[in-house]
C-alpha positions as CSV (number, residue, x, y, z in Angstrom):
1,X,1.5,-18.4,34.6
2,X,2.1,-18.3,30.9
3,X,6.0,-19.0,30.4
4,X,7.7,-16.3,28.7
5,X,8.8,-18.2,25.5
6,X,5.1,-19.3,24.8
7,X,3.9,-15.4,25.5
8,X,6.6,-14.6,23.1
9,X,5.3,-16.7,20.3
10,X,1.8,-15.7,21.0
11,X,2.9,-11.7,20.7
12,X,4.4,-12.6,17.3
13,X,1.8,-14.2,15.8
14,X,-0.7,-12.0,16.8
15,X,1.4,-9.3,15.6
16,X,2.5,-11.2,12.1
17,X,-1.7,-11.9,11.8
18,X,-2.3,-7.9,12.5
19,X,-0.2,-6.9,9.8
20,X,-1.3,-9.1,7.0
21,X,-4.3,-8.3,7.7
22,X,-3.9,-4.8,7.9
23,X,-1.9,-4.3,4.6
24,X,-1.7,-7.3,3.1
25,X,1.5,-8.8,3.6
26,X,3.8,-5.6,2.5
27,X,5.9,-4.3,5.3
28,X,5.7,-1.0,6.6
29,X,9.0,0.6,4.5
30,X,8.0,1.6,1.3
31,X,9.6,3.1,-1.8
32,X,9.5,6.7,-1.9
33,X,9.1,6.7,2.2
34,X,10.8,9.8,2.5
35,X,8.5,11.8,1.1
36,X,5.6,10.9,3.3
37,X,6.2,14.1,5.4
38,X,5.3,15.8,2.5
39,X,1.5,14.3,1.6
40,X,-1.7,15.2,2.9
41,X,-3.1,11.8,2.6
42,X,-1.4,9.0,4.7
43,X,-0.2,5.7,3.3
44,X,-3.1,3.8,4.8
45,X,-6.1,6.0,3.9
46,X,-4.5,6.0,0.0
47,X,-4.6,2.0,0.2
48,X,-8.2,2.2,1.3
49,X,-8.9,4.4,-1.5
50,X,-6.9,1.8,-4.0
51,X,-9.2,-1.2,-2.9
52,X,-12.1,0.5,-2.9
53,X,-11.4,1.7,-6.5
54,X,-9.8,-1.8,-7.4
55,X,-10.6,-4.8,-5.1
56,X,-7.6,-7.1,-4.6
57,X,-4.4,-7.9,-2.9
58,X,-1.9,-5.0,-2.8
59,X,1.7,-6.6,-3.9
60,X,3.9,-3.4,-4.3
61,X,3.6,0.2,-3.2
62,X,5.1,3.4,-3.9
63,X,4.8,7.1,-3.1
64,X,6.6,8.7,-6.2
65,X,6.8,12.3,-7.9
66,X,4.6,11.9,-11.2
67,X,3.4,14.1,-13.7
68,X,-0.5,14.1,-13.0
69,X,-2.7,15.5,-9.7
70,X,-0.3,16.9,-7.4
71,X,2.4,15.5,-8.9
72,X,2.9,13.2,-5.8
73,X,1.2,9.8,-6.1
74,X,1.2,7.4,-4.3
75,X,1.5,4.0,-6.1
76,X,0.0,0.2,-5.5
77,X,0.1,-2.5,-7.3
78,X,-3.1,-4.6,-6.8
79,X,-3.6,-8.3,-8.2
80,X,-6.7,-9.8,-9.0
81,X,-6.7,-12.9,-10.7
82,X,-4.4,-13.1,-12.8
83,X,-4.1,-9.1,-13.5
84,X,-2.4,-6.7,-11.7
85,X,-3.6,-3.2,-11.8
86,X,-2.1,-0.1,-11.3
87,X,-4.5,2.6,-8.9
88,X,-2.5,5.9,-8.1
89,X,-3.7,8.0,-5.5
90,X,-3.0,11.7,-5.4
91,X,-1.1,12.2,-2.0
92,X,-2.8,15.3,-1.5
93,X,-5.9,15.3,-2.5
94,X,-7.0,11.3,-2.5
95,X,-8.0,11.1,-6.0
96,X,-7.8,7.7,-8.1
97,X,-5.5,9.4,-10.9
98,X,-5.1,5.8,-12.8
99,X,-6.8,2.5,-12.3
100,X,-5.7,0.5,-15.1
101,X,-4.6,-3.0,-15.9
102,X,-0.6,-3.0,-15.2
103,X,2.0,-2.5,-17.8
104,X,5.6,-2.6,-18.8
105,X,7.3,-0.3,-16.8
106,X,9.7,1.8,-19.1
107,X,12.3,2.2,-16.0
């Protein structure tokens, strides 16, 4: 029998391991959550997209109301390198809208 502290411990690594490897270290929340409800495309099939458009490691994301598409994009942040790039997805359609290298944000 495994004691339950070491189970524990196993559960959480397995589960830490699962999610890094799943989104690549960002947690579940995300900015602009809230309007999720409203977008075809899920967060998870838009990061797919992002990658495949721009391989890398995702280090923000964002669903936000922008000019452009829809005008509901979701957002990521993906570094390679040195360079981050910035690939929007249309949330309702799953078009890359912008795949460029990342700039000053004027907010």
């Amino acid at each position: 029998m495994i004691p339950i502290f070491r189970s524990a411990s196993v559960l959480g690594a397995l589960t830490l391991i699962a999610g890094l490897a799943g989104g690549a270290g960002i947690a579940s929340a995300y900015s602009g959550e809230e309007l999720a409800k409203t977008a075809k495309v899920t967060l998870e099939d838009a990061r797919a997209i992002a990658l495949k458009a721009r391989p890398g490691t995702v280090t923000d994301q964002e669903l936000e109301k922008e000019k452009g598409g829809s005008g509901l994009r979701y957002s990521f942040d993906i570094k390679d390198g040195k360079t981050t790039y910035e690939v929007g997805v249309d949330a309702q359609t799953g078009k890359v809208l912008e795949n460029a290298t990342e700039g000053a944000h004027p907010d």
